[in-house]
Backbone bond lengths (Angstrom), bond angles and torsions (degrees), N, CA, C in turn:
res aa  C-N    CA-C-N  psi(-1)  N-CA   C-N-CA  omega(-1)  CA-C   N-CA-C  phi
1 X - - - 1.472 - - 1.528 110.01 -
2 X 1.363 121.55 140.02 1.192 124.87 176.93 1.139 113.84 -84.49
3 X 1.854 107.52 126.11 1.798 128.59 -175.24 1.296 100.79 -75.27
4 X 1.270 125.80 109.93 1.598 141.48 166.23 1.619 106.58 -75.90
5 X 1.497 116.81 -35.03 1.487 108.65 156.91 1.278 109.92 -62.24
6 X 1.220 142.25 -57.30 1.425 128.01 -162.92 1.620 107.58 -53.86
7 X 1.116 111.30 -34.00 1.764 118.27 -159.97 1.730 100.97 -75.98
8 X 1.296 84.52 -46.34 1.638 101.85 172.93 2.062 112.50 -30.94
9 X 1.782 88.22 -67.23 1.374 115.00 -175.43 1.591 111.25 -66.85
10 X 1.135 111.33 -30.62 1.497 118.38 164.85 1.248 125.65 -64.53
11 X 1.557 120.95 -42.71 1.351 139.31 170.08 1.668 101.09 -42.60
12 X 1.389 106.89 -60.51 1.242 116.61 -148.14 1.445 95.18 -67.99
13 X 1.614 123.73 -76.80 1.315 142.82 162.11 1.963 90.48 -1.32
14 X 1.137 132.70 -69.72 1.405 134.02 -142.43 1.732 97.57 -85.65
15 X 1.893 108.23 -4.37 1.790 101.52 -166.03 1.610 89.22 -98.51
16 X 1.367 106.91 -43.96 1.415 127.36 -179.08 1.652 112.53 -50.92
17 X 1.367 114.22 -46.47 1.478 108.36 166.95 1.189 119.51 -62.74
18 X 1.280 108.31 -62.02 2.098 109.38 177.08 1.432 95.69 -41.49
19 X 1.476 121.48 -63.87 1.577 104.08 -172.48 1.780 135.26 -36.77
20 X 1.530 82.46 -44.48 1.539 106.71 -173.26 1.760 101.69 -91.42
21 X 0.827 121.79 18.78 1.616 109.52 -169.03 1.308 123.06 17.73
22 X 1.143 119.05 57.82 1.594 134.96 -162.68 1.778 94.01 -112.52
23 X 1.367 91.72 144.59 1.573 131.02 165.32 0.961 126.36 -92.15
24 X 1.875 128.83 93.68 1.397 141.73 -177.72 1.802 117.38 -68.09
25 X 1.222 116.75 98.12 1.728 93.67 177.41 1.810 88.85 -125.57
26 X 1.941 80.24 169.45 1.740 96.80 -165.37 1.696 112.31 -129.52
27 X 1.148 139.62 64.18 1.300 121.05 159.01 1.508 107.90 26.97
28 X 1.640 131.05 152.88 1.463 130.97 165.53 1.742 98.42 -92.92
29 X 1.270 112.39 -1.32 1.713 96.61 -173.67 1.759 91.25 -117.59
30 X 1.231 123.20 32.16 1.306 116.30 161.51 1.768 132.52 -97.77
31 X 0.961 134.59 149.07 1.377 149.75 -128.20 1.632 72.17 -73.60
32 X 1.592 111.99 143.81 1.702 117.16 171.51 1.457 138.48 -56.69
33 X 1.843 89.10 -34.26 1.439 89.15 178.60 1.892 106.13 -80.50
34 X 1.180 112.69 -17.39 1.521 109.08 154.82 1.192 151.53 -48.05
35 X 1.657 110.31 -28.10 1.310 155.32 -142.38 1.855 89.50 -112.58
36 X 1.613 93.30 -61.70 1.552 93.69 -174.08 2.107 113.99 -76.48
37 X 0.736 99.98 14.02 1.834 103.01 170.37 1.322 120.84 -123.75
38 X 1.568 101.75 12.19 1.309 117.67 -176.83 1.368 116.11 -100.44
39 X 1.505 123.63 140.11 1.574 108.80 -149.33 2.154 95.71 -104.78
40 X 1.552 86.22 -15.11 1.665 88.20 150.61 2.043 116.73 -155.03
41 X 1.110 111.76 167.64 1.613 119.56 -175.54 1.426 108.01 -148.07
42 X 1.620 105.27 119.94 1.588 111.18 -177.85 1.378 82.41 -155.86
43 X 1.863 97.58 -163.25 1.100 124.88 178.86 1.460 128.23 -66.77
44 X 1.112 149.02 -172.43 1.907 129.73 162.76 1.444 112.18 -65.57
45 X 1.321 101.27 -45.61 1.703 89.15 -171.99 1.479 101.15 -109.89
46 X 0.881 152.54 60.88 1.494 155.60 66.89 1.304 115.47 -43.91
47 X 1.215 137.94 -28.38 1.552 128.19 168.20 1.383 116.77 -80.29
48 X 1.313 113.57 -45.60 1.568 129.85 162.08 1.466 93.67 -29.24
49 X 1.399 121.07 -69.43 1.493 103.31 -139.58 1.454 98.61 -95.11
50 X 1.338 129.35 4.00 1.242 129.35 178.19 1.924 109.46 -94.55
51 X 1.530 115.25 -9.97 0.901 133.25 161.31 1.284 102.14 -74.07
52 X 1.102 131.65 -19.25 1.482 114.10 -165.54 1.540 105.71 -94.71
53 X 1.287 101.37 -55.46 1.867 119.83 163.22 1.539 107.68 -41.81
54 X 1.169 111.38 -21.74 1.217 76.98 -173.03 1.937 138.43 -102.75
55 X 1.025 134.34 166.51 1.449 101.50 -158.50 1.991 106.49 -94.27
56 X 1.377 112.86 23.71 1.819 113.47 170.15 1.236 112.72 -90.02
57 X 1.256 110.00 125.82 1.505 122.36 173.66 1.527 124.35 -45.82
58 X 1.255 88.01 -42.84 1.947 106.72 -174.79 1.330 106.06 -106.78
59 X 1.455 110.69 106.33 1.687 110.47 145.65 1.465 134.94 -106.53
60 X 1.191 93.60 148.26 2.208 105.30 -170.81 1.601 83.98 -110.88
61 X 1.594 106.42 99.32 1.426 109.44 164.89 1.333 102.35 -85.80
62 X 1.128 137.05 109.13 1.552 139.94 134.85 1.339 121.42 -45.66
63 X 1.467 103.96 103.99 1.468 112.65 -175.42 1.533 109.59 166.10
64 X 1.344 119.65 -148.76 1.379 142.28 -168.33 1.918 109.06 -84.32
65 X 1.096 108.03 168.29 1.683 111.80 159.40 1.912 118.62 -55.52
66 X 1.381 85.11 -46.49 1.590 97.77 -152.48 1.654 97.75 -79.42
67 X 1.173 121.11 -26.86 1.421 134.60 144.26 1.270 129.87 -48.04
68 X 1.039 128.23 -46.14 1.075 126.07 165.78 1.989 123.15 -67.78
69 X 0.865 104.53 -38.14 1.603 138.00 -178.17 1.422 92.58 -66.71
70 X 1.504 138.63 -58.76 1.305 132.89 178.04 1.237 108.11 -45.65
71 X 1.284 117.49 -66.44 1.507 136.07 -169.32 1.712 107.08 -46.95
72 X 1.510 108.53 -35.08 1.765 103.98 -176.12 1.406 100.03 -89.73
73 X 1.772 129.37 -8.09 1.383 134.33 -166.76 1.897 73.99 -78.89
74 X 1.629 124.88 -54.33 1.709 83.40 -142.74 1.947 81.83 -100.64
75 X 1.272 148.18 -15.59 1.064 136.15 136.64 1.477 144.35 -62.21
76 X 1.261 122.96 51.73 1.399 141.32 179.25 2.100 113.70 -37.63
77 X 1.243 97.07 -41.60 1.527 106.01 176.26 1.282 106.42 -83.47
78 X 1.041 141.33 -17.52 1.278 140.53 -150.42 2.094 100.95 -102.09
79 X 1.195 119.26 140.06 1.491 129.73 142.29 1.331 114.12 -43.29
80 X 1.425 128.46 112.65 1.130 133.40 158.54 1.502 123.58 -122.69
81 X 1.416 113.46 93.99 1.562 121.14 -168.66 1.541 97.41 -102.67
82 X 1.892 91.09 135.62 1.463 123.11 177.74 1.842 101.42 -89.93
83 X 1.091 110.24 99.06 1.753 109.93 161.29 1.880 116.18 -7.26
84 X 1.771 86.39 -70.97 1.653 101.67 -148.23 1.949 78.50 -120.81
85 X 0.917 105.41 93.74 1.791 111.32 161.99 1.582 111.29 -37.79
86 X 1.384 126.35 -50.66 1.246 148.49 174.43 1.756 104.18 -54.00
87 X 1.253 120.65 -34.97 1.466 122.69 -171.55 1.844 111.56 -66.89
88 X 1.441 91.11 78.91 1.848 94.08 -175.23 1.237 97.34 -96.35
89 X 1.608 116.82 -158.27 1.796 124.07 179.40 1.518 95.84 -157.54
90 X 1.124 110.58 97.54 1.781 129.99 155.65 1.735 98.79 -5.25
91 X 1.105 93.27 -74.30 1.446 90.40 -179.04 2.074 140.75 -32.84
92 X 1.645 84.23 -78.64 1.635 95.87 142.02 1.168 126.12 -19.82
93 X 1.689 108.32 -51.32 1.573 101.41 -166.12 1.363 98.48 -101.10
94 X 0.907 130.39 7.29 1.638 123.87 171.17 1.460 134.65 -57.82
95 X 1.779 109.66 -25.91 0.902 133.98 -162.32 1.598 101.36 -129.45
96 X 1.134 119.20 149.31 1.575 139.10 -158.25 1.628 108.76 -131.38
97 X 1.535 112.24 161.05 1.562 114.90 178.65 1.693 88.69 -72.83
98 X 1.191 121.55 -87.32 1.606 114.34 167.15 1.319 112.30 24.26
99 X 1.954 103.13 -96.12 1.480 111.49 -163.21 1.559 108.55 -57.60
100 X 1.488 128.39 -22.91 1.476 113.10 -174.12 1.913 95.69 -80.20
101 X 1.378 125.55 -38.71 1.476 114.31 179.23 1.594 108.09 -57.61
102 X 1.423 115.82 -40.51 1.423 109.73 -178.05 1.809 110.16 -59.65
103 X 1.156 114.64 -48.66 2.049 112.83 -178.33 1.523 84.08 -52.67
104 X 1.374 113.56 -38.58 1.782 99.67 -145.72 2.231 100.98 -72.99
105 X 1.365 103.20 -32.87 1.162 105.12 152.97 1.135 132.64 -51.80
106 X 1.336 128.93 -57.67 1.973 136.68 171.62 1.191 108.78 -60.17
107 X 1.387 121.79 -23.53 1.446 109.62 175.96 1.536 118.50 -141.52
108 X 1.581 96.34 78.89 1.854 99.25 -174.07 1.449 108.64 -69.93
109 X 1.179 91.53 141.03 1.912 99.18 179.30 1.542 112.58 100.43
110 X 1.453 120.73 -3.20 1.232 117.82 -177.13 1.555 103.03 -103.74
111 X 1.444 108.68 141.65 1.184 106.22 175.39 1.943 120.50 -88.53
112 X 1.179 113.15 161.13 1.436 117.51 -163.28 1.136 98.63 -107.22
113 X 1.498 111.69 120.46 1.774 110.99 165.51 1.263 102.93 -113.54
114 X 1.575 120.13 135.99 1.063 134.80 -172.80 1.561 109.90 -97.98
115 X 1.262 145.22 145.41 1.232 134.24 165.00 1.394 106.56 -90.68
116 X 1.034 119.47 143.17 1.657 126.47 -178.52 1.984 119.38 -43.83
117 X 1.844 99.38 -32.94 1.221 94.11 -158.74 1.881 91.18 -92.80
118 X 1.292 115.34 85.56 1.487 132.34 -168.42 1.587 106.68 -143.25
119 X 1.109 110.46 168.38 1.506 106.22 -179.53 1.676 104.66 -92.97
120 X 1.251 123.98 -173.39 1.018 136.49 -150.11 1.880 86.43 -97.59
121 X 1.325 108.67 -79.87 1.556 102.31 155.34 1.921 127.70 7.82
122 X 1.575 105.19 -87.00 0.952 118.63 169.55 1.371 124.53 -54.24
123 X 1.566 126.20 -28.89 1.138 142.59 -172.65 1.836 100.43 -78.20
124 X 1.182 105.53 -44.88 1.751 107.62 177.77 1.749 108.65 -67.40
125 X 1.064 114.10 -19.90 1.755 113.94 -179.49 1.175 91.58 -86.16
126 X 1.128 160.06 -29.52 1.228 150.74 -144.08 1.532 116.50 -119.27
127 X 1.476 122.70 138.89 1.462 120.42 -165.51 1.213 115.94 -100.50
128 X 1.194 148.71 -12.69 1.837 138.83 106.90 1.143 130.76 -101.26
129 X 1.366 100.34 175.37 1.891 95.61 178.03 1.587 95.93 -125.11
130 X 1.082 105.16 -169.79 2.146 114.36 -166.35 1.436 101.14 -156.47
131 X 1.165 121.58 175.85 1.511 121.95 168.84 1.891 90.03 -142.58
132 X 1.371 112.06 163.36 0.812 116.15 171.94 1.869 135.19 -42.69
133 X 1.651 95.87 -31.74 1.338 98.41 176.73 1.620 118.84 -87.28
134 X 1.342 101.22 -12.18 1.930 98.83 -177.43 1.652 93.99 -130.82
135 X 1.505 123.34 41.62 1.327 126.85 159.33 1.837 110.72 -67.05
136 X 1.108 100.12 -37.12 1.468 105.45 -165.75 2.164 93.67 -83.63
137 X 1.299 108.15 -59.35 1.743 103.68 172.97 1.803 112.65 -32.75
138 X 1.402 104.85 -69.61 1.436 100.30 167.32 1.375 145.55 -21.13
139 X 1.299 92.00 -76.82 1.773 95.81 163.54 0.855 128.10 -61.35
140 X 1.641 128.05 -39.67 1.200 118.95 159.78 1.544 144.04 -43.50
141 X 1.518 108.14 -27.66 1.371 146.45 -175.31 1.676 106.46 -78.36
142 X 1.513 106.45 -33.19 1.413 94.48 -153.55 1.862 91.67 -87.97
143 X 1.449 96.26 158.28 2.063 97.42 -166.94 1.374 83.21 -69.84
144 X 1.095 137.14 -65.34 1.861 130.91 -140.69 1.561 108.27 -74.09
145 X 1.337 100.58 143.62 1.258 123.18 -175.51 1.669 104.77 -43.09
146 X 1.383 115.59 -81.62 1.453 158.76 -143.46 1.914 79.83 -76.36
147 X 1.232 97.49 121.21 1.889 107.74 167.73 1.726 110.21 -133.99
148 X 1.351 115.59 101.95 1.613 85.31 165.00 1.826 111.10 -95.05
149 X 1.203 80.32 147.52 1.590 101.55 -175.08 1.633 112.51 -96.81
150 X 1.012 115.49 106.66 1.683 123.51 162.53 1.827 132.60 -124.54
151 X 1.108 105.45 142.92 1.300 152.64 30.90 1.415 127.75 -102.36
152 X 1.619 107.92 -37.33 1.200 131.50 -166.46 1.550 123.15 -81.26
153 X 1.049 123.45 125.68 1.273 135.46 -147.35 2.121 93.46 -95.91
154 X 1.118 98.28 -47.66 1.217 101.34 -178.03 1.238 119.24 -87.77
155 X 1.313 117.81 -5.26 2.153 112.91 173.71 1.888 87.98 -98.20
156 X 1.280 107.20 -36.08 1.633 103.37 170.08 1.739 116.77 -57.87
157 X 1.118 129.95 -56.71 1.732 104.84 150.75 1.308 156.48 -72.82
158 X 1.314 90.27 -5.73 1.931 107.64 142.48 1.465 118.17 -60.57
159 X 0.914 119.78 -55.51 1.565 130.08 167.65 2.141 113.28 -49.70
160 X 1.292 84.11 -50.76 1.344 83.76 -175.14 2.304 130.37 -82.05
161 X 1.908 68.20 -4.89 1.591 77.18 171.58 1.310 102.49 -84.03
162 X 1.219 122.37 -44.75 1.461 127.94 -165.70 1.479 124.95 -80.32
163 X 1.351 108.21 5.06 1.937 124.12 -169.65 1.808 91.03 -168.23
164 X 1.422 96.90 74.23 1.494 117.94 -173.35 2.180 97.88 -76.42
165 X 1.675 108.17 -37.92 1.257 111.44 -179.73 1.533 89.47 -48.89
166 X 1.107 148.28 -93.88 1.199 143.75 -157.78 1.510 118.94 -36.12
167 X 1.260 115.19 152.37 1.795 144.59 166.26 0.971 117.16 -87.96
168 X 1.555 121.71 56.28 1.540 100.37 170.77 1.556 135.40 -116.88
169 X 1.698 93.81 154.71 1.640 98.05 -150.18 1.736 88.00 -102.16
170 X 1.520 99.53 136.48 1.599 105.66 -166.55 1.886 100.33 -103.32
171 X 0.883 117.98 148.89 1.240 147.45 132.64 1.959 115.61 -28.43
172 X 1.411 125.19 123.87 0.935 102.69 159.15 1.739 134.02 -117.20
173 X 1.708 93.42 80.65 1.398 106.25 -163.76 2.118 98.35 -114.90
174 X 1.492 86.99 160.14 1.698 74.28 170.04 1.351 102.16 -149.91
175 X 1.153 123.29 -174.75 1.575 132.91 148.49 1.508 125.86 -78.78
176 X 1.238 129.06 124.26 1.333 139.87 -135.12 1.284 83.43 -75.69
177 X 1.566 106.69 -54.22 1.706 113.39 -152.40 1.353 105.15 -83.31
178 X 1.586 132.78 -12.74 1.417 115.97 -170.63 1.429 97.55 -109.89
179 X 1.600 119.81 -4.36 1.497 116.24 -176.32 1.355 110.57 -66.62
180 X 1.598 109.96 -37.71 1.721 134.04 -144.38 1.309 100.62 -76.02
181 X 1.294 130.86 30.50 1.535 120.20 166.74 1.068 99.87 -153.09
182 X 1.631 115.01 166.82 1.599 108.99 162.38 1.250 108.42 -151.98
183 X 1.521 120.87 -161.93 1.632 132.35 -177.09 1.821 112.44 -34.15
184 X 1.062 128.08 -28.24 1.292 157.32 -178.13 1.486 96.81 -56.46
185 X 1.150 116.84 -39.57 1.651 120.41 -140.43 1.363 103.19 -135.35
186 X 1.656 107.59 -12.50 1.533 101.03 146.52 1.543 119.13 -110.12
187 X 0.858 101.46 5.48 1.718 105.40 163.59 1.450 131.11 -61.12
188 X 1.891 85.28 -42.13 1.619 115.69 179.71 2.087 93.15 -71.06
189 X 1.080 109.82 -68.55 1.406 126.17 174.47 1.281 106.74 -1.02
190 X 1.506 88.29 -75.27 2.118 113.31 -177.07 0.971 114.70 -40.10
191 X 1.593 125.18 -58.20 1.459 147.29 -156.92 1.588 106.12 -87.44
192 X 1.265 110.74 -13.06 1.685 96.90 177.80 1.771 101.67 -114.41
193 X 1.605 103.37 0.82 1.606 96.62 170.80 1.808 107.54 -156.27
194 X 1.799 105.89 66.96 1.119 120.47 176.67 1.517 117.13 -37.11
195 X 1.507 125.61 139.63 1.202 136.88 153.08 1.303 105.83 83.71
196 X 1.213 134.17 5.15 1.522 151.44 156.25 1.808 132.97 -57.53
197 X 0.717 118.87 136.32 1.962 97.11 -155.83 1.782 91.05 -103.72
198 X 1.132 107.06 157.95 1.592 130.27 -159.28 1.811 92.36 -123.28
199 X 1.518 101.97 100.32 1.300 120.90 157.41 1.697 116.25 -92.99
200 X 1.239 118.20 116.19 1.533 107.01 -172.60 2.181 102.16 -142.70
201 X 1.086 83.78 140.42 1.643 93.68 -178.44 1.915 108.22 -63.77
202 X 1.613 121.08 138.55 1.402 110.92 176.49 1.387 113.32 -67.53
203 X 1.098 128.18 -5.22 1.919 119.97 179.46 1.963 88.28 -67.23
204 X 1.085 126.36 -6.76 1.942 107.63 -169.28 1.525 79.20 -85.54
205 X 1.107 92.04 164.96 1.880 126.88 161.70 0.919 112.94 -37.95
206 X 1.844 128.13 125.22 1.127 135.68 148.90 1.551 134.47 16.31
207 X 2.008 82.10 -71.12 1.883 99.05 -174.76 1.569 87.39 -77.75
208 X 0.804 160.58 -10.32 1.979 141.16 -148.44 1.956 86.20 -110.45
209 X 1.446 101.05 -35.34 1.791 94.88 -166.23 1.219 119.43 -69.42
210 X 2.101 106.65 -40.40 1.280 109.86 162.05 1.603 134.53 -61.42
211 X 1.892 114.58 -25.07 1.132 77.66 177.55 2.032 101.84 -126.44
212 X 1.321 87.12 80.17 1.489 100.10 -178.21 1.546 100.54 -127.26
213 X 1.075 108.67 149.92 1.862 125.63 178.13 1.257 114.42 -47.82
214 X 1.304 116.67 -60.06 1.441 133.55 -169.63 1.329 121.86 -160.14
215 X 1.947 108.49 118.42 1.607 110.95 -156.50 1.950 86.54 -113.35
216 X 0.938 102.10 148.99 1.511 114.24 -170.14 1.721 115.25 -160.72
217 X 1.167 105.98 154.12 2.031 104.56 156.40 1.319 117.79 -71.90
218 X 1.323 128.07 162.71 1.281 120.99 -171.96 1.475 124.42 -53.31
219 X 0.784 116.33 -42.00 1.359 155.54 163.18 2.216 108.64 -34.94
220 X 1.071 78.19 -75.93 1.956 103.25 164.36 0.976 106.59 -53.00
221 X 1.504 136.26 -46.51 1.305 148.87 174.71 1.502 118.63 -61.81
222 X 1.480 127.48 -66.91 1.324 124.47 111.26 1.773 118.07 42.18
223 X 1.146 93.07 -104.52 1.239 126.95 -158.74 1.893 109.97 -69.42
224 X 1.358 91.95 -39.80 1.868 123.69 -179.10 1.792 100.22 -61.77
225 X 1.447 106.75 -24.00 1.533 90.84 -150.48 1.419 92.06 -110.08
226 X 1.597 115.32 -46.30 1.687 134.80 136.58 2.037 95.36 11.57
227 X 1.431 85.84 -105.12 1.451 112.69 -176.81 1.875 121.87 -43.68
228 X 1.200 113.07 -14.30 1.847 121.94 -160.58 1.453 81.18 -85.16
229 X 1.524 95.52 157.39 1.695 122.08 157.30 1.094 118.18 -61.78
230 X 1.969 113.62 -37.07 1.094 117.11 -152.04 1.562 102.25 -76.22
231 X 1.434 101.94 148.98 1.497 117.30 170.77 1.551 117.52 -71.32
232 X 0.993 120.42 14.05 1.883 119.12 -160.31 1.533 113.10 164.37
233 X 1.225 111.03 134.59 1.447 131.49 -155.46 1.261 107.31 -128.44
234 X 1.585 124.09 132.99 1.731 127.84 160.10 1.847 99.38 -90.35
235 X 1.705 93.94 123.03 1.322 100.28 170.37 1.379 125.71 -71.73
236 X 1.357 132.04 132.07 1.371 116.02 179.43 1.773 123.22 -131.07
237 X 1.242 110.86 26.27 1.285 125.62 161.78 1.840 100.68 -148.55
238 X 1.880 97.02 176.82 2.089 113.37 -164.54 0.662 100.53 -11.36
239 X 1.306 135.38 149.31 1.633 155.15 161.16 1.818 100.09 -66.26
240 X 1.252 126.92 -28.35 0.990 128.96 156.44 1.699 140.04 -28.99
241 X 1.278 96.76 -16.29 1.425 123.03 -168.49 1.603 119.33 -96.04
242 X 1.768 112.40 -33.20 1.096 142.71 146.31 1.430 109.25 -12.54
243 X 1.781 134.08 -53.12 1.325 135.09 -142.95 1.405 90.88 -81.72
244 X 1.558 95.56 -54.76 1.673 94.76 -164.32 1.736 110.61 -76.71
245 X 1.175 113.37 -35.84 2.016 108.47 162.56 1.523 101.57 -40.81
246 X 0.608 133.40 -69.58 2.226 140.93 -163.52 1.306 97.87 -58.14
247 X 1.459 119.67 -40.15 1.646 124.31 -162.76 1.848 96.44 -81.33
248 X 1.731 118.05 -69.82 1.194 122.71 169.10 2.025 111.54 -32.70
249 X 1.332 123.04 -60.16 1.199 148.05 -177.52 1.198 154.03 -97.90
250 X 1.533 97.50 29.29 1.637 112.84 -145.52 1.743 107.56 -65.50
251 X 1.593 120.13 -2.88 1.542 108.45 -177.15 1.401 83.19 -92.04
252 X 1.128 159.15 -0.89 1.785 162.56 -168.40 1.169 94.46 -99.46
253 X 1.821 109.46 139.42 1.328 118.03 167.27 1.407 97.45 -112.18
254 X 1.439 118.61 162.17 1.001 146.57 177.32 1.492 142.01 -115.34
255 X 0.975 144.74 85.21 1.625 131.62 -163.58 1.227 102.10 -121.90
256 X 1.720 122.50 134.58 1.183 166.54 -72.29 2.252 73.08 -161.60
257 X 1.177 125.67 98.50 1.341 128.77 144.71 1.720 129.60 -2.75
258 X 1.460 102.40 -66.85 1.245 129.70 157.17 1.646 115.82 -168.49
259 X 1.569 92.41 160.20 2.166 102.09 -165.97 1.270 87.92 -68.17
260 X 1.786 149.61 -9.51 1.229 107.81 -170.03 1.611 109.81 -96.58
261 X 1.697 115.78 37.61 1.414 119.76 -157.69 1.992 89.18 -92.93
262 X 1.254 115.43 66.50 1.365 101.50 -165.19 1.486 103.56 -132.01
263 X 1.410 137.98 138.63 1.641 119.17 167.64 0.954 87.22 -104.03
264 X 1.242 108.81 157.15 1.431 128.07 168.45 1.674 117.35 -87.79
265 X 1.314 113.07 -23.13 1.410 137.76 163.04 1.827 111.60 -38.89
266 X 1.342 89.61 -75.27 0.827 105.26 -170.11 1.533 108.84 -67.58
267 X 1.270 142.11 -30.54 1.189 144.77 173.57 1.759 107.41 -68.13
268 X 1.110 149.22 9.38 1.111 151.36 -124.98 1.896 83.27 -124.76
269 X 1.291 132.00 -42.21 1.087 139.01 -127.39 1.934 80.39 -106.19
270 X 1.351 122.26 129.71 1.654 115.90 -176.95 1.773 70.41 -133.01
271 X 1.988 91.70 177.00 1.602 98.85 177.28 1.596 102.76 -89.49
272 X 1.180 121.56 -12.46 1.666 100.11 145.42 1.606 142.97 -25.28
273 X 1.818 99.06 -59.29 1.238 118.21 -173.53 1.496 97.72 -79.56
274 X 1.040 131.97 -14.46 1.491 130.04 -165.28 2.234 80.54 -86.55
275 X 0.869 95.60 -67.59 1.755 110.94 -163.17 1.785 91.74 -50.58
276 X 0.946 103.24 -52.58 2.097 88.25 168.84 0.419 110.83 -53.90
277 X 2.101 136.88 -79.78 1.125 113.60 -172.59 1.591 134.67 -52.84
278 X 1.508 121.19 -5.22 1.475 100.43 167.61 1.184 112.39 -104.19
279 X 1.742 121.13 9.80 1.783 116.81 -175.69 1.953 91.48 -92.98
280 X 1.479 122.96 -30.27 1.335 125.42 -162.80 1.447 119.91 -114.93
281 X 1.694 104.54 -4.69 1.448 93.91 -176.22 1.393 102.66 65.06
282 X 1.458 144.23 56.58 1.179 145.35 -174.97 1.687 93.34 -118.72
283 X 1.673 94.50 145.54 1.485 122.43 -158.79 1.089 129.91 43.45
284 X 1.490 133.51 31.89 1.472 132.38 171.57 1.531 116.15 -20.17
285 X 1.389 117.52 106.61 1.582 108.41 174.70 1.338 121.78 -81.06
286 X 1.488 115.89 117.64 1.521 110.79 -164.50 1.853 95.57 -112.23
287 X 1.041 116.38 139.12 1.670 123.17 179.02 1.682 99.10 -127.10
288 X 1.135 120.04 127.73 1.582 141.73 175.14 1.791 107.21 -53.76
289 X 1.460 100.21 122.88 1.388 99.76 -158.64 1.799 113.60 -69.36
290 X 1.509 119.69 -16.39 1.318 131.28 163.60 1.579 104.97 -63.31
291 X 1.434 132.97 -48.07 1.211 135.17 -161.67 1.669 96.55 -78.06
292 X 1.475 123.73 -45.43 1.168 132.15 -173.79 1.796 120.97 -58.95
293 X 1.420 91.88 -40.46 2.117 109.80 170.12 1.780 94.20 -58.10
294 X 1.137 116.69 -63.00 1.309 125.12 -166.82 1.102 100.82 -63.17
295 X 1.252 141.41 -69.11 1.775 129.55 -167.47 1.499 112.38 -64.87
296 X 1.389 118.10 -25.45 0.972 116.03 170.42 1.455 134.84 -77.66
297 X 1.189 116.59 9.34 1.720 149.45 176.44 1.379 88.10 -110.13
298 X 1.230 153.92 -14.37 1.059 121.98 -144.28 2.005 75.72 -119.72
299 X 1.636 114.22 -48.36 1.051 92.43 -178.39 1.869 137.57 -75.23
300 X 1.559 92.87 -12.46 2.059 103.23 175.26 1.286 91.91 -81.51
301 X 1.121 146.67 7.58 1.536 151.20 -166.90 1.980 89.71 -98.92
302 X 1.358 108.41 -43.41 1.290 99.30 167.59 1.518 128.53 -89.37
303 X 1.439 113.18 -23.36 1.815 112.50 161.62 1.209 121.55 -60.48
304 X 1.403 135.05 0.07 1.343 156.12 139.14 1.141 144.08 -46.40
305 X 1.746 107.77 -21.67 1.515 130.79 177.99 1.494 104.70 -116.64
């Protein structure tokens, strides 16, 4: 049956932007009908920096904390409203200014790579940042041996299988949602959809990365499945990702790894919360302008490699 509230809330959302000259962006692991009122949908820092380019005062990042927080790191003048205030990432918060000074203590002389999905905080202690798709360029790039890698424990031995010259000392943080399965669950995967290729994000487990087809950022992933012969794909990161595969690929089928590929984080954000935050100015993301100089060195520190 067709939701006359949703259309309702959509209406409004689309009067409220023209009013506000506001900039809609969407996470790829955000809820669809979110995805679809969004005037763009990528990765964090592809939205980040398209927030920055762009000339609207007000953005409604749909997404995470630490997402949002990027976006005010390289737009400081700009409105940056969080949907769902509550929409944090386990991960992110796993790790502390503290614990990165403490590695940075145990191991003087090593340089700190930060992964993007970190807080703004953590991002200013740290002397670059990476995203999932140029984690492996980075380290490789950087002269010194000795790397500690944070947050993620598991894009940190992806990295470290593949740039073996390097030392790097990991973090033991992960992603809630890509940790929560393993070899077990692509075994099952295989066997209920033989001869099918296994695209899976590096935040999964060790054993799931090695013996999967093709490990990528969402984005890479994207693009991997885009470009293949193959008629049909095993998903292996958010189910969120699904909208735009079907949309990019709609004669391609797709199946979902396993149902527990879900954040709950990220699902937090409805076109309600989108339509508050642009009727109330709800969750203004504010980042400390000392912490903001610093993280923000930390991330052109990586447009550099």
């Amino acid at each position: 049956m067709f939701d006359t509230h949703n259309q309702d809330v959509i209406d409004e959302i689309k009067r409220l932007k023209i009013e506000r000259k506001a900039l809609i962006v969407a996470h790829n692991y955000q809820n669809d009908e979110v995805q679809a009122i969004a005037d763009a949908v990528g990765d964090s820092f592809y939205l980040s920096k398209l927030c920055a380019s762009s000339e609207s005062q007000i953005i409604v990042f749909c997404g995470v904390k630490f997402m949002a927080e990027s976006a005010k790191i390289l737009s400081p003048h700009k409105t940056i409203l969080l949907p769902e205030a509550n929409a944090g990432c386990p991960m992110a918060d796993s790790i502390t200014v503290e614990d990165v000074r403490k590695l940075k203590y145990e191991h003087p002389g090593a340089v700190v790579v930060c992964y993007i999905n970190s807080s703004a905080d953590v991002k200013a202690e740290s002397d670059i940042c990476c995203t999932s798709s140029n984690a492996i360029r980075i380290v490789r790039s950087i002269p010194e041996k000795d790397v500690v890698f944070i947050p993620d424990k598991n894009l940190g031995s992806f990295v470290a299988k593949n740039v073996p010259e390097k030392n790097l000392i990991l973090f033991d943080g992960c992603c809630e949602t890509h940790n929560r399965f393993g070899l077990r669950e692509l075994e099952i995967a295989r066997s209920e959809y033989p001869g099918i290729p296994v695209a899976v994000h590096p935040e999964c487990r060790p054993e799931v990365v090695e013996n999967s087809d093709f490990v990528g950022s969402t984005s890479e992933i994207i693009d991997y499945c885009r470009h293949s012969t193959a008629e049909a794909f095993i998903i292996g990161t958010e189910m969120g990702v699904l909208n735009k595969l079907r949309a990019d690929s709609p004669t391609k089928k797709f199946y979902l790894l396993t149902p527990r590929l879900v954040c709950s984080n990220m699902k937090l954000t409805k076109l309600t919360s989108v339509e508050r935050a642009l009727r109330e100015n709800r969750n203004d993301i504010q980042v400390d302008e000392a912490v903001r100089l610093q993280a923000i060195t930390c991330l052109e520190r990586m447009l550099t490699y």
